[in-house]
N, C-alpha and C positions, 0 to 999 in steps of 0.2 A: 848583903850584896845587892839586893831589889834597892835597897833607899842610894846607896852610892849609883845606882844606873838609873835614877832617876833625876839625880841634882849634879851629875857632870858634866850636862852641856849648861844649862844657865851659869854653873861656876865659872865654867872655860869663855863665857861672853860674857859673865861679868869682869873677868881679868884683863880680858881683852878692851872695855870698855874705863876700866880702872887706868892702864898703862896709858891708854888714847888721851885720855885727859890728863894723867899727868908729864904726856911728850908735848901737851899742848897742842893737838890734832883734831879739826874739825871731822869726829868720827861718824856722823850721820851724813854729810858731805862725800867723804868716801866710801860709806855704803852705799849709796845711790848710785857714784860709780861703779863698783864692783859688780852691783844690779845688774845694771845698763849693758857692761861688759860681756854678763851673761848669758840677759836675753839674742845680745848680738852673735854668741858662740852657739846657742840653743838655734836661730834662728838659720845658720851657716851650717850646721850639721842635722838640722832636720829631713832634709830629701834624702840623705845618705842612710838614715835609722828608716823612715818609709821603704826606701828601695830597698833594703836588706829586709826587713819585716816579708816583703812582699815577695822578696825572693826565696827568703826560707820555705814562707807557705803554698806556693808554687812547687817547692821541691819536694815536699814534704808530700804535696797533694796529686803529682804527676806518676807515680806509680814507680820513680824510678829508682827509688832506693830498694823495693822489695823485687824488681829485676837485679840491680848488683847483686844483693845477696845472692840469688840464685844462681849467680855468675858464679859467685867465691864460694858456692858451700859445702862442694867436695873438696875443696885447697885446704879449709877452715877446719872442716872435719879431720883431714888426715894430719895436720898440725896440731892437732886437738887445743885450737882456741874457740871457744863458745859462738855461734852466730848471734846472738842477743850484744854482741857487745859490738858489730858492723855499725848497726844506726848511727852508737853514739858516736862512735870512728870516724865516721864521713861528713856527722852534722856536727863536730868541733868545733872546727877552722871556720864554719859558717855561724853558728846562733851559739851561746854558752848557754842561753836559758829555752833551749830545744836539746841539748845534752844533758844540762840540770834535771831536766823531764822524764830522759830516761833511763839516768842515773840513779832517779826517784824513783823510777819503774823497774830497774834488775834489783835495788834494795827492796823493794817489798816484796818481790816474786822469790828471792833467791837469798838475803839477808844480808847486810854490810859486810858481813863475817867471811861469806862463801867464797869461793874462787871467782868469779866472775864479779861480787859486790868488792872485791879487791883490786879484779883489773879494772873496774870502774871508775876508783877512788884515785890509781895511780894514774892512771890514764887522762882524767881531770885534770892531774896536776901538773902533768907531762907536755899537756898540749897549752894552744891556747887559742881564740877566736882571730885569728889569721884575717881573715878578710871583711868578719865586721872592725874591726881594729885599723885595718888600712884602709877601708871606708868611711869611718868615723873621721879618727884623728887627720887623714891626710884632706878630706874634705874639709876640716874644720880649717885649715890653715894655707887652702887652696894649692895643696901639691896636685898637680894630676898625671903624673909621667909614675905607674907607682909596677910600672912592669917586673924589677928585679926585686923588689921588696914583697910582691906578692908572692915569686917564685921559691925565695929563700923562706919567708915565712911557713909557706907547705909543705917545705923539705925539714923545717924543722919540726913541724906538725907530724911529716910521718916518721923522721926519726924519733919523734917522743911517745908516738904510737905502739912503734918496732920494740925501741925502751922497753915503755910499760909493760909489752905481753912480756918479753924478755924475764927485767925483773919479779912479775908476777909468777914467772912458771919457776923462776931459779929460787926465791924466798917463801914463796907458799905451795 
């Protein structure tokens, strides 16, 4: 398995570079395109990955996620859902790899296996980064009216939330 994951991308561009030639296609001509293309999309969604970067760290570092929980941790309690699994809840829809983080942090505290390393897993899968996603993609391609797409995005966010605990507490 090691030597097959190491020789299937040169295969997959030498096929690529096999087929080019034989369609008779100037294929280092549109590499350079496709390059170009994508420094110009890199370039068009940079401010959008900055300002989300900086917004997570901001949110992360304003104190105010460890006020919500205190908000919710009699609800949480009496529902007997874990408050370790809030963070990842709230930082979703905003960063995947500030969820990854502390999906990485209830698996080592608590084990993949546990109830909560379950609603973790399900809950990853259930959501998804909502507003880097409409930050991203809709800046890369100049939408800027992204009012109902942000709203629908949240509600699916918390329906996949609602889900997860859902599913979690019915299957395990």
């Amino acid at each position: 398995m090691n030597i097959i994951s190491k020789i299937i991308l040169p295969v997959i561009v030498l096929v690529i570079i096999i087929y080019g030639l034989y369609k008779r296609v100037n294929i280092y001509e549109l590499f350079l395109r496709g390059a170009k293309e994508g420094l110009k999309t890199s370039f068009n969604i940079f401010p959008a990955i900055v300002a989300m970067i900086f917004a997570t760290n901001i949110f992360l570092d304003s104190g105010f996620l460890l006020f919500v929980i205190n908000i919710v941790k009699k609800f949480f309690d009496s529902v007997l859902i874990p408050l370790e699994i809030i963070p990842m809840a709230l930082l979703r829809p905003i960063s995947g790899t500030a969820s990854l983080a502390i999906m990485n942090d209830i698996f080592a505290s608590f084990g993949p296996d546990s109830f909560i390393g379950r609603l973790a897993s399900i809950l990853q899968g259930c959501t998804d980064t909502t507003i880097y996603v409409i930050a991203l993609y809709f800046s890369s391609i100049k939408i800027s009216k992204t009012k109902y797409a942000i709203w629908v995005g949240l509600f699916a966010d918390f329906v996949g939330i609602t889900m997860a605990i859902i599913l979690t507490n019915l299957f395990f």
